[in-house]
C-alpha positions as CSV (number, residue, x, y, z in Angstrom):
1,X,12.4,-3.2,41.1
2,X,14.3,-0.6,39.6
3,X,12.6,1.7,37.1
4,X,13.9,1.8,33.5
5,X,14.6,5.7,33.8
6,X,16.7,5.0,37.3
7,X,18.9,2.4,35.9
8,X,19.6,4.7,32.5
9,X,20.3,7.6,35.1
10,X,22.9,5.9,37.1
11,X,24.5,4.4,33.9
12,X,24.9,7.9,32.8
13,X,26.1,9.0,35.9
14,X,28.9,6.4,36.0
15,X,30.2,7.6,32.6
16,X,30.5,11.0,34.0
17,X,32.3,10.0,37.1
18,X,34.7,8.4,34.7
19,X,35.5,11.7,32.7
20,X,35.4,13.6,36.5
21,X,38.5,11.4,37.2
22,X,40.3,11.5,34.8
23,X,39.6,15.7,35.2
24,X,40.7,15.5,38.9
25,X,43.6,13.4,38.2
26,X,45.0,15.8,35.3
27,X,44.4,19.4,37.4
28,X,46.3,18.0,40.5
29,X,49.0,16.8,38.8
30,X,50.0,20.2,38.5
31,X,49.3,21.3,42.4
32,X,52.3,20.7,44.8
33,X,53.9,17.4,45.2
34,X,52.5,17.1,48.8
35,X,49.1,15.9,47.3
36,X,50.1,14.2,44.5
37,X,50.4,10.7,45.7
38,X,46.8,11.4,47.2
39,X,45.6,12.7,44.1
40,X,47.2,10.0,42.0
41,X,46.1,7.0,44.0
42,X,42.4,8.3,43.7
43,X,42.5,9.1,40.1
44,X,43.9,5.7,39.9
45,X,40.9,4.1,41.6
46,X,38.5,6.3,39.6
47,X,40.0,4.8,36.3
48,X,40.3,1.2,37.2
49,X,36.5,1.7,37.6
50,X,36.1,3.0,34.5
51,X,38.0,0.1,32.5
52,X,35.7,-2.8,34.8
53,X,32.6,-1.0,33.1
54,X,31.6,-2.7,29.7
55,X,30.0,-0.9,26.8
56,X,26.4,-1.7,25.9
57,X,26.1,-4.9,23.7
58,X,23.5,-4.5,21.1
59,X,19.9,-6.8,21.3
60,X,19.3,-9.6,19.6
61,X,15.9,-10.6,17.7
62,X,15.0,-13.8,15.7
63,X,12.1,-14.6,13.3
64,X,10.6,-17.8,13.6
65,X,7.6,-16.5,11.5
66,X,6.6,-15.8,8.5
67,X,9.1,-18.3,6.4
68,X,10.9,-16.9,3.8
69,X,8.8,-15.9,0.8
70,X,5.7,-16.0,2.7
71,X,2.8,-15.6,0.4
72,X,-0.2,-12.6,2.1
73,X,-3.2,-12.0,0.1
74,X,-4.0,-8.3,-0.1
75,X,-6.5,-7.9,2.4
76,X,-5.2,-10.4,4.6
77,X,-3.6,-11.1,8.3
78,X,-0.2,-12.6,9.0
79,X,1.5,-12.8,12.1
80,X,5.3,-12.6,12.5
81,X,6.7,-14.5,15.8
82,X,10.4,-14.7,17.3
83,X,12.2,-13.8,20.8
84,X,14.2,-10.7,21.3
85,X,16.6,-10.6,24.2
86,X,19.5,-8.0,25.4
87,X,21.3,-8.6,28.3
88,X,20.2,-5.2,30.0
89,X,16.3,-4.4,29.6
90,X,14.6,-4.1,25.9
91,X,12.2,-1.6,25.3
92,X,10.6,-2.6,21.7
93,X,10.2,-4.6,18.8
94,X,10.1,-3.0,15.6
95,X,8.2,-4.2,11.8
96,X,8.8,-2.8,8.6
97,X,8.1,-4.1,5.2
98,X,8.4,-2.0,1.4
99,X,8.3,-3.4,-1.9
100,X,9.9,-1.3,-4.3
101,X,9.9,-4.1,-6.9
102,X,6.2,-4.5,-6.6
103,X,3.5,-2.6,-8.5
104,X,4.6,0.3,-6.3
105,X,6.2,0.7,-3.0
106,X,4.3,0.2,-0.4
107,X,5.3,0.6,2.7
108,X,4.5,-0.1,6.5
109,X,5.9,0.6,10.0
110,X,4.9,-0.5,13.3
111,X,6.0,-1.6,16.9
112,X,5.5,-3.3,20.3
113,X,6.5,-2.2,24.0
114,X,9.1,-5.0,25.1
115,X,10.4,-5.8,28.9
116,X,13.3,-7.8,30.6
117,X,15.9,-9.4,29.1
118,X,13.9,-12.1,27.0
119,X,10.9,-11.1,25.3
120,X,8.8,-13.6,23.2
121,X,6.3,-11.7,20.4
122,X,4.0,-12.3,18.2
123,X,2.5,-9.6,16.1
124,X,-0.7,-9.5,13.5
125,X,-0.2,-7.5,10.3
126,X,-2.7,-7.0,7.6
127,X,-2.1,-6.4,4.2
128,X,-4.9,-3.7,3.0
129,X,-6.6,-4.8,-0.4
130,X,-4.8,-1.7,-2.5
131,X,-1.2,-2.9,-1.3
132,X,1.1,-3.5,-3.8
133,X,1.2,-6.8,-5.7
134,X,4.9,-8.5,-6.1
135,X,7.3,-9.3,-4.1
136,X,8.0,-7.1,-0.7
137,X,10.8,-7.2,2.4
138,X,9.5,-7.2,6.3
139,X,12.3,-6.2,8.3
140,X,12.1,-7.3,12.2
141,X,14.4,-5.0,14.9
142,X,14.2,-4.6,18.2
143,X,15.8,-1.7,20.9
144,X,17.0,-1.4,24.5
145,X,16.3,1.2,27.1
146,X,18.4,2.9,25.9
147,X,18.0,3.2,22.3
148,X,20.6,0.6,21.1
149,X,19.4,-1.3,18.1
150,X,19.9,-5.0,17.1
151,X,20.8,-6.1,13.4
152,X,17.7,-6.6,11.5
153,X,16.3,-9.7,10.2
154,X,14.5,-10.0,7.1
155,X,12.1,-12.1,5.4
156,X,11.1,-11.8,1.8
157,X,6.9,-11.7,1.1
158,X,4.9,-12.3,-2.1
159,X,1.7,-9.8,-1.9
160,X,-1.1,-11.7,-4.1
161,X,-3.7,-10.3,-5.9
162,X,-6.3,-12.8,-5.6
163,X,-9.5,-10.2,-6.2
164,X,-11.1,-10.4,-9.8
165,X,-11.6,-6.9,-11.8
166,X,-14.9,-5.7,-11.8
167,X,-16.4,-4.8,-15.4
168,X,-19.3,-3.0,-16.5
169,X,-20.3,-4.1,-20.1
170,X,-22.6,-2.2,-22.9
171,X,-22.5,-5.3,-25.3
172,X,-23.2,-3.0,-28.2
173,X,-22.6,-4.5,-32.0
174,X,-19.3,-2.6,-33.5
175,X,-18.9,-1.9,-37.1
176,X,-15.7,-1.9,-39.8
177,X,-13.8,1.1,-39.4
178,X,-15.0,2.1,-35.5
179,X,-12.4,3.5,-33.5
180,X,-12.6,2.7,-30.3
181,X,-10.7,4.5,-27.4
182,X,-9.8,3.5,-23.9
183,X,-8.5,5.3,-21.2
184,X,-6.6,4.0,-18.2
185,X,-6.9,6.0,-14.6
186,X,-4.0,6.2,-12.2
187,X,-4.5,5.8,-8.6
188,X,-2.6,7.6,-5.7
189,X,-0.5,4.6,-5.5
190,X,1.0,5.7,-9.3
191,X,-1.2,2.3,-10.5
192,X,-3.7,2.6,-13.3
193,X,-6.7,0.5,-11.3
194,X,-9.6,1.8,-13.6
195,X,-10.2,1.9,-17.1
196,X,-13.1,3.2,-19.6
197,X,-13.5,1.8,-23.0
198,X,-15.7,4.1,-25.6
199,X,-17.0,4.0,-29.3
200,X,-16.3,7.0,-30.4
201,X,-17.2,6.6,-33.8
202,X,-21.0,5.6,-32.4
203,X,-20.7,7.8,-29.5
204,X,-21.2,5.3,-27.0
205,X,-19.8,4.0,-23.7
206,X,-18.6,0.4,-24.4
207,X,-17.5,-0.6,-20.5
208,X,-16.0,0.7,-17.7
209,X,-14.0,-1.6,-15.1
210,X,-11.7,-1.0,-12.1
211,X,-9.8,-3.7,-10.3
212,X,-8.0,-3.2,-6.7
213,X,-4.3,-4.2,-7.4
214,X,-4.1,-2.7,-10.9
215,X,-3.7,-3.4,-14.4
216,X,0.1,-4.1,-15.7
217,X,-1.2,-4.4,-20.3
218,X,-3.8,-4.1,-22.2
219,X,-4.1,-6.3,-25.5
220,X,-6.4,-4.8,-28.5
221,X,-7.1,-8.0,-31.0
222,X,-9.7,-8.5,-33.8
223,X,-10.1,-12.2,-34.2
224,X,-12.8,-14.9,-35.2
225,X,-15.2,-17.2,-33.5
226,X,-14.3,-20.7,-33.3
227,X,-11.1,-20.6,-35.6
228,X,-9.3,-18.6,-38.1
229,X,-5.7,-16.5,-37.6
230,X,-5.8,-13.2,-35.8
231,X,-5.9,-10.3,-38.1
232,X,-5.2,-7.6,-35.9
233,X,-3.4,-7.2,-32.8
234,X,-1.8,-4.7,-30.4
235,X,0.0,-5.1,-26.8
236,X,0.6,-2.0,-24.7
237,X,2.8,-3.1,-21.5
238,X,1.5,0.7,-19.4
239,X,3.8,-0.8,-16.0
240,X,5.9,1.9,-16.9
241,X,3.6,4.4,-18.4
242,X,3.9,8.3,-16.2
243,X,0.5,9.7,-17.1
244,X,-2.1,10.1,-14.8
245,X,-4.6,9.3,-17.9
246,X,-3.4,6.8,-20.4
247,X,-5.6,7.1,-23.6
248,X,-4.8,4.4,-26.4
249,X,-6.6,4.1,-29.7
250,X,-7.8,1.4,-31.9
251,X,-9.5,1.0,-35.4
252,X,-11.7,-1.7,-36.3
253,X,-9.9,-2.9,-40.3
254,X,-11.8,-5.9,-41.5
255,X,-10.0,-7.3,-44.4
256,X,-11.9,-7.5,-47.6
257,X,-11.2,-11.6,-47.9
258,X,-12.0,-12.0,-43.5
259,X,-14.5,-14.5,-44.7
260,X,-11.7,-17.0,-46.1
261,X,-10.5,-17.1,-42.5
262,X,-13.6,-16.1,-40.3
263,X,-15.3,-19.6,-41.5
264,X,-16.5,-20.6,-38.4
265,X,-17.7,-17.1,-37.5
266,X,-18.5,-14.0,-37.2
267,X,-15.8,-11.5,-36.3
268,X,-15.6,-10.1,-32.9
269,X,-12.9,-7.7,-31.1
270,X,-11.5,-9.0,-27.5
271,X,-10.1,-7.0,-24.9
272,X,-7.6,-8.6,-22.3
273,X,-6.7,-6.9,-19.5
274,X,-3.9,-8.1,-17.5
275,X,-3.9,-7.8,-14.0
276,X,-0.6,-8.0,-11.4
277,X,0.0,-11.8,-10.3
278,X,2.3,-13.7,-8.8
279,X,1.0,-16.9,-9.6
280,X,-2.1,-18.7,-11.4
281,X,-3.6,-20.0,-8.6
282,X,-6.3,-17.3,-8.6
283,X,-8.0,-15.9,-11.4
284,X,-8.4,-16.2,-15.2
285,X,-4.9,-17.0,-16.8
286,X,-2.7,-16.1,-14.2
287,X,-4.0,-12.8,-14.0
288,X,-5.9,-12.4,-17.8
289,X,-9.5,-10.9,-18.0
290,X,-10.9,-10.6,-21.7
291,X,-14.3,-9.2,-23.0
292,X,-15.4,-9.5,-26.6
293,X,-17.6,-7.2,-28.8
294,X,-19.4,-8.4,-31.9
295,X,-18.1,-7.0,-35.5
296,X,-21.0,-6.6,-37.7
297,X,-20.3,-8.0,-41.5
């Protein structure tokens, strides 16, 4: 069987015979008229050659896996399946996927050797836990021998965040008028993915808690047990925050009359952190993690 090299070689060297004709043909036009009949039949033969030689048609490839919006769990394997063909030789199949909707672009390339003329693949990806969460794009492609690409195909993914934040927690009793400050870290990904929460008024640490596909808000609110209005509340969307270290603020304000609404309890501050989802199917409230601290009164 003929190598891959050999046959690129010869269809190279059948190009240039087609331009050396065409040459010849062109310089002995302009030597005497006793060759030119030669000179023209040959050239003649050269270029009728050149015309029967077809230009390289691009491969083909076809997905028959993953469906379209394919859901992956970070930290998870899929496998994308389908037939390339070209009626030369392939050389490859090709995978990429980015998500620059997502909580950040991630993005991944890889690719497999690929023979003959049909080539059925199947291919295992996996999604590392601190991928982005959202929605992301694999793009399939494969190549000839000799470089040629095929259109791509794409299929859309959803990357879940199925993982639960971890939280450290110093239940320690907060008073009226505390200010309490919390400061969000941003990974190398541009995610904030860790957070510490500190009395400052008491000088103490009130929890530290990291969670692997990030934190999107963060919602300060002084409420009441078991009933009674909210008296204070405060959102901070940080998606599109820049810093590298978010720091937000928060004062504990009791209001003189909290007992006409704080009738079925004592007052407590909850903090809800909201992670990326996609979906509820995982988690605390599609994606909503609160802890709550004790007011003293």
């Amino acid at each position: 069987m003929m190598s891959k090299k050999v046959k690129l070689h010869l269809k190279n060297y059948k190009l240039k015979s087609c331009f050396t004709g065409l040459f010849l043909f062109i310089s002995l036009d302009k030597v005497s008229s006793s060759i030119h009949i030669p000179a023209l039949f040959f050239s003649a033969l050269v270029l009728f050659a050149c015309k029967k030689e077809e230009p390289n048609e691009k491969p083909v490839v076809d997905a028959t896996k993953p469906l379209e919006s394919h859901v992956v769990d970070l930290g998870y394997v899929f496998s994308v399946e389908g037939i390339a063909s070209d009626k030369e030789a392939l050389s490859s199949v090709h995978f990429e996927i980015s998500s620059p909707s997502a909580s950040y672009n991630y993005t991944f390339s890889d690719s497999i050797e690929a023979e003959g003329v049909n080539y059925d693949y199947i291919h295992w990806i996996t999604v590392p836990e601190d991928a982005s969460v959202g929605d992301a794009i694999l793009e399939i492609f494969s190549k000839d021998e000799t470089g040629e690409e095929s259109d791509r195909v794409q299929r859309k993914l959803q990357f879940r965040d199925k993982l639960d934040p971890e939280f450290t927690i110093n239940p320690l009793l907060l008073n009226d008028g505390d200010l309490i400050e919390l400061k969000l870290y941003k990974n190398e990904n541009g995610v904030y993915d860790s957070v510490k929460v500190h009395n400052q008024t008491q000088d103490e640490l009130l929890l530290t808690g990291s969670d692997m596909g990030g934190f999107r808000s963060v919602i300060f609110n002084r409420t009441c047990n078991q009933g009674g209005e909210v008296s204070q509340y405060e959102l901070y969307d940080i998606e599109t925050e820049t810093s590298d270290i978010l720091t937000l603020n928060f004062t504990i304000a009791l209001d003189p009359d909290w007992m006409d609404y704080c009738y079925l309890g004592p007052p407590f501050l909850r903090l809800t952190f909201k992670e990326y989802r996609v979906d509820s199917d995982y988690g605390n409230d599609n994606g909503h993690h609160s802890i709550e601290f004790d007011v003293a009164y």
